[in-house]
N, C-alpha and C positions, 0 to 999 in steps of 0.2 A: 855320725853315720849310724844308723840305724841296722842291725844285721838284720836278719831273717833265719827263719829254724828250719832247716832242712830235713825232714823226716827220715828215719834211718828204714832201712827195708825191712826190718823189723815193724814196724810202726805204720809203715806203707801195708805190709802185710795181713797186720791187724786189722786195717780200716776196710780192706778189698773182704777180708771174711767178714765180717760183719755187714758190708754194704750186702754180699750175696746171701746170708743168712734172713734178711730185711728181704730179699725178694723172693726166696723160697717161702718165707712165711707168707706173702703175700698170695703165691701161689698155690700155698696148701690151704690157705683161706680160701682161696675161688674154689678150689675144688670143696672142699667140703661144704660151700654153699648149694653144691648139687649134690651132694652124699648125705643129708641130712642122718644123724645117730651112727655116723662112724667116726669113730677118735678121731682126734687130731694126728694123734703121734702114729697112728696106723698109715694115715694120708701120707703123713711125713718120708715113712718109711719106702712108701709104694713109690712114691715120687723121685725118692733119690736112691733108691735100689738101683736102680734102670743102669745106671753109671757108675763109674770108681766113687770110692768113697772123697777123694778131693773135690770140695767144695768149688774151685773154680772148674772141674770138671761138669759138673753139678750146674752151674751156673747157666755155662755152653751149652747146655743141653737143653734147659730151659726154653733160652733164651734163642734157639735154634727151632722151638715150635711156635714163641710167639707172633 
């Protein structure tokens, strides 16, 4: 019989920041397709200012204007 690996929440955890990190990027990308010659990391900042610094806080927020 074959197990299966059960990710620990550790590992579940890592995957959930990183999936949000993939869509913040995406979304400082869009923006600064309309901001031509402003940083990125400025975008970045302005973006996830708005909210606690917990990236699934971060996420919700996002993902509550799209």
């Amino acid at each position: 019989m074959k197990t299966t690996h059960t990710p620990t929440l550790e590992e579940r955890i890592k995957q959930v920041r990183a999936e949000i990190e993939e869509i913040v990027d995406a979304h400082v990308d869009a923006v600064a397709k309309q901001s031509p010659g402003v940083p990125l990391g400025v975008i970045r900042n302005l973006v996830t200012a708005r909210v606690p610094a917990c990236p699934c806080a971060q996420y919700l927020e996002l993902n509550s204007k799209a």
